[in-house]
C-alpha positions as CSV (number, residue, x, y, z in Angstrom):
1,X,4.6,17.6,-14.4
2,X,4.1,16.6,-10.4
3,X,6.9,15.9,-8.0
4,X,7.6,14.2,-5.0
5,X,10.2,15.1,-2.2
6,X,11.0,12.9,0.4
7,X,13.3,14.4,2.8
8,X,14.8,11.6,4.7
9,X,17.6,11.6,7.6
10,X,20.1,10.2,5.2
11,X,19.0,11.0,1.7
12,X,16.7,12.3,-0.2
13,X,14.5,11.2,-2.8
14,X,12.6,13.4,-5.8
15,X,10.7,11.9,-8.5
16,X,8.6,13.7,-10.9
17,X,5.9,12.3,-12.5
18,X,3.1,12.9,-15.5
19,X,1.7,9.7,-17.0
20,X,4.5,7.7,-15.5
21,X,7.6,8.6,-13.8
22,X,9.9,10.7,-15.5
23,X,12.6,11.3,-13.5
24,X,14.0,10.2,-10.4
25,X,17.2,11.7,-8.0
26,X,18.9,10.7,-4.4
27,X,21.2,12.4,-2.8
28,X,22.4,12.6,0.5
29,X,20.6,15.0,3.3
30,X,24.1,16.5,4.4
31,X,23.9,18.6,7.6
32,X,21.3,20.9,5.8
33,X,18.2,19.0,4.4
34,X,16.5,22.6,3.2
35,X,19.9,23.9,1.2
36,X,19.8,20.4,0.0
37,X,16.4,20.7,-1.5
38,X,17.1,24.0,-2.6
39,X,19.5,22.9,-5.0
40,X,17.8,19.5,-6.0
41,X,15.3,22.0,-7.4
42,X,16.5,24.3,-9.1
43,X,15.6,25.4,-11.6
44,X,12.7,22.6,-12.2
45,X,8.9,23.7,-11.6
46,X,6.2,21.5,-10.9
47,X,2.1,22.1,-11.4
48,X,2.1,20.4,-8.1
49,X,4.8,19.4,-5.1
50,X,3.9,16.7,-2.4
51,X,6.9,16.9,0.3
52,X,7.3,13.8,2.6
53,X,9.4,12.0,4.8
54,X,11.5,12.6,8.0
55,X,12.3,16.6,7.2
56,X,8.7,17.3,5.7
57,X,7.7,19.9,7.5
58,X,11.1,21.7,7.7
59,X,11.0,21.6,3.8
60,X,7.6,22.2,2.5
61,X,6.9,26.0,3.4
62,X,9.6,27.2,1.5
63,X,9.4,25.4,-1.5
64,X,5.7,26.1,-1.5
65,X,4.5,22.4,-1.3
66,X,2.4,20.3,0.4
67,X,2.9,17.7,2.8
68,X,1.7,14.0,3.4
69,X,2.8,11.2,6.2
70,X,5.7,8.3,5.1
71,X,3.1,5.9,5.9
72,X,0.2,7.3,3.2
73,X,2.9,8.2,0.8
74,X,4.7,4.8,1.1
75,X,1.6,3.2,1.4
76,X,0.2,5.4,-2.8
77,X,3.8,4.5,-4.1
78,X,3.6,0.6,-3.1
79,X,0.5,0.2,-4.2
80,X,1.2,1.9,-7.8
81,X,3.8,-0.9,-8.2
82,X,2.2,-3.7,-6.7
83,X,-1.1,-3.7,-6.6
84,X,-0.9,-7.4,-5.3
85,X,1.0,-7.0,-2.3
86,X,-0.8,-6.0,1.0
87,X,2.3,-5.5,3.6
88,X,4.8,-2.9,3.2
89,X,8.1,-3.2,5.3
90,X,10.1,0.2,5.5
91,X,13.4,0.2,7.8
92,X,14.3,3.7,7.5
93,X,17.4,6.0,8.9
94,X,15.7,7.1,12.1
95,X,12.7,4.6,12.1
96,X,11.4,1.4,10.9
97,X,7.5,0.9,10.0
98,X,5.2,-1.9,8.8
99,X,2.0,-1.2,7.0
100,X,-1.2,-3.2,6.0
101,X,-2.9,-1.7,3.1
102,X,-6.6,-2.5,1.7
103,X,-7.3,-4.2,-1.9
104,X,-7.5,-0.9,-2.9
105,X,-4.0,0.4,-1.6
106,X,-5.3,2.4,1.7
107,X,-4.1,2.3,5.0
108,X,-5.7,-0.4,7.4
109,X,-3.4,-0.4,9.9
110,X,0.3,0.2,10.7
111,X,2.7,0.0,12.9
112,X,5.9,2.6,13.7
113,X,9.0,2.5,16.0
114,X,10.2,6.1,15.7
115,X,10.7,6.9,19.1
116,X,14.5,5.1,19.4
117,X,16.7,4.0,16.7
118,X,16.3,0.4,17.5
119,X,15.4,-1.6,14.5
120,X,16.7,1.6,12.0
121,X,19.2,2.5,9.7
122,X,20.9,4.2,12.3
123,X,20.9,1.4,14.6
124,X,23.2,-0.4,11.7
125,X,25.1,2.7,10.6
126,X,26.5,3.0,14.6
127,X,27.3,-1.3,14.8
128,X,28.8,-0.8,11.2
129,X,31.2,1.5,12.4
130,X,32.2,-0.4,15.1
131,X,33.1,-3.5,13.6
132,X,35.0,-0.9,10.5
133,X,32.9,-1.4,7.7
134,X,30.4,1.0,5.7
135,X,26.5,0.7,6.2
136,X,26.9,-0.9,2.3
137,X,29.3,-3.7,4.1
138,X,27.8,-4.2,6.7
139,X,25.2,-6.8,5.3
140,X,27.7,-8.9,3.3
141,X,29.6,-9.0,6.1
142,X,26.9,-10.7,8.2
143,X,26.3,-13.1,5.1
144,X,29.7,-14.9,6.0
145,X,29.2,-15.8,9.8
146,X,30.4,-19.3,10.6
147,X,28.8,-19.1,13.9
148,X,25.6,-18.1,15.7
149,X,25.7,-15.8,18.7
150,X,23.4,-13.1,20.2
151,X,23.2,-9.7,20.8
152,X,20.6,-9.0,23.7
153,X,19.8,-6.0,23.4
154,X,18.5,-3.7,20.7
155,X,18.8,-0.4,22.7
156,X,22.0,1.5,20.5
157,X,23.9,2.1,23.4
158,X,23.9,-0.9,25.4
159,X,24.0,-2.8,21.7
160,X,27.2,-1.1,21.3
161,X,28.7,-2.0,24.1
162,X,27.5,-5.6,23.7
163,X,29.5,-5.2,20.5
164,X,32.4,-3.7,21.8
165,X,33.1,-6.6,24.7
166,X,32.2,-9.4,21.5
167,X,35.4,-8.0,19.7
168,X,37.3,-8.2,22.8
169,X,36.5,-11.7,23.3
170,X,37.8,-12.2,19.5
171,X,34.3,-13.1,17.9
172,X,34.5,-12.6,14.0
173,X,33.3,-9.6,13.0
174,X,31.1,-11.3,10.6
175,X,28.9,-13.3,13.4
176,X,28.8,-10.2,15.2
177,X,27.0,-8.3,12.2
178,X,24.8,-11.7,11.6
179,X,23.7,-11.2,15.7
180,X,23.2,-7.7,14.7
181,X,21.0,-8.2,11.6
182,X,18.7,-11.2,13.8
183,X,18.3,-8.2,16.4
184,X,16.9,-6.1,13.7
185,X,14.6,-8.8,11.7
186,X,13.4,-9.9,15.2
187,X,12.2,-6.4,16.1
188,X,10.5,-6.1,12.0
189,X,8.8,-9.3,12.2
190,X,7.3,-8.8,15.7
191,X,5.5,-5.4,14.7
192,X,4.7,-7.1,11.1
193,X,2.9,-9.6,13.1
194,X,1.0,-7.4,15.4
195,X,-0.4,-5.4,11.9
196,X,-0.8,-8.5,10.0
197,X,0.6,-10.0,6.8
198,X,-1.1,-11.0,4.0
199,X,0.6,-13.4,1.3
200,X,3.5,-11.4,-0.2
201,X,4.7,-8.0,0.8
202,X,6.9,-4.9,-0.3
203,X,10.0,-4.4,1.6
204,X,11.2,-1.0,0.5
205,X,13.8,1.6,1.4
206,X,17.1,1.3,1.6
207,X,17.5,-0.9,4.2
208,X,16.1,-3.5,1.1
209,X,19.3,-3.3,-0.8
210,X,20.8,-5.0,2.0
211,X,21.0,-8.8,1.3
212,X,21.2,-10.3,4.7
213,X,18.4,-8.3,6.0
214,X,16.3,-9.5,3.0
215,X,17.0,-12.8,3.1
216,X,16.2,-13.0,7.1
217,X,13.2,-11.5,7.0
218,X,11.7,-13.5,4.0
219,X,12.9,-16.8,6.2
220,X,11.5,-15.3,9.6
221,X,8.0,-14.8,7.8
222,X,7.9,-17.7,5.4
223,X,6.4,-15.1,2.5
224,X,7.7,-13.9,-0.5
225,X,8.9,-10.1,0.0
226,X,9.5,-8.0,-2.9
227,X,12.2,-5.5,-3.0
228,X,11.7,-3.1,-6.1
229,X,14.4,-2.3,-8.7
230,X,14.6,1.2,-7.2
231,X,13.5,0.8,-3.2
232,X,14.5,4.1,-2.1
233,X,12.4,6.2,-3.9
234,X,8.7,4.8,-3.1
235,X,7.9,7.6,-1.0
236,X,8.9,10.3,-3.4
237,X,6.9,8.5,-6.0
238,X,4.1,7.8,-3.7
239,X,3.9,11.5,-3.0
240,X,4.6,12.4,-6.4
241,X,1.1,10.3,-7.3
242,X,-0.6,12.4,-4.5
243,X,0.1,15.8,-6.3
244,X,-1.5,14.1,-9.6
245,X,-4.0,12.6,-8.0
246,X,-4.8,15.7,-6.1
247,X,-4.0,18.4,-8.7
């Protein structure tokens, strides 16, 4: 049996793996990824363990494993599911990436925003808050705007204060998420653009579960995205096929 850990700033993701996946888990990070782990674990033993994702490194010398990027293991676990998609879209906790892969699933090209939390999970958990809903809400909440306004800028602090003065003006709470949301799509499709996109794509993590965000992005780029039944865990299962592949 071969696992795959992707240690993530808001969950994490294991899937084990022999001849198809076997098993798969999430559970949130918490304040201490490693303990986390720990406990996922236990107990369980793999012939091989492939660690990716934000806490990686933190994570794989005590559990004896190996490590591999997000972009190569998102890029193996896309691929394994749809071999006829070319563009994977992944708006994570803490950073947002976009990557072109070759007919035969490699990495051509990609592109990666990790260096703010503009365009991320994040970005949404701190405007979700404001306007008093949960990141699950916040996307539903956006899909009943009656009116179109902007938010003009993507940086989290000044974005919050955008939002802040919007509520004071008595703006709907649901046209400022959809303002929120465009900010976000606007950011994806701009670095999906500069890597390139080829007929349909794979728009995994789970910022995918979130309707509005799927539905913009599918109208901003005119393609057919696909979000998997299960979009969280294509990282874990992407590394999980590394440690067969390489075992």
């Amino acid at each position: 049996m071969y696992a795959g850990l992707d240690v993530g700033s808001r969950t994490i993701k294991l899937v084990t793996f022999d001849t198809a996946i076997k098993e798969s888990f999430i559970i949130e990070t918490g304040v201490n990824s490693l303990s986390r782990c720990l406990q996922l674990i236990s107990g369980k033993s793999y012939e091989r363990l492939v660690v990716t994702g934000y806490g990686r490194h933190l994570v794989a010398p005590v559990l004896q494993g190996e490590v591999v990027s997000e972009i190569k293991a998102f890029a193996i676990g896309s691929h394994y599911l749809f071999p006829e998609c070319y563009t994977v879209i992944d708006i994570g906790g803490q950073d947002s990436k976009v990557i072109l892969l070759s007919d035969q699933g490699e990495v051509r090209k990609f592109e990666m925003n990790d260096r703010c939390a503009a365009g991320s999970g994040k970005f949404l958990e701190v405007m979700a808050h404001n306007l008093e809903v949960s990141i699950a809400e916040i996307g539903d909440l956006a899909l009943s705007a009656t009116k179109k306004i902007t938010i003009n800028s993507l940086c989290t602090v000044f974005a919050e204060s955008e939002v802040v003065s919007l509520i004071a003006k008595g703006e709907k709470p649901g046209d400022i998420a959809l303002a929120l949301h465009e900010a976000i799509v606007t950011r994806i499709v701009t670095m999906v653009r500069r890597v390139g996109l080829k007929e349909k794509g794979v728009f995994a993590g789970g910022a995918s579960l979130n309707k509005c965000l799927s539905r913009l992005l599918n109208q901003k780029l005119s393609t057919e995205l696909i979000g998997p039944d299960s979009p969280q865990i294509i990282g874990a299962l992407g590394a999980a096929l590394l440690a067969k592949r390489e075992g």
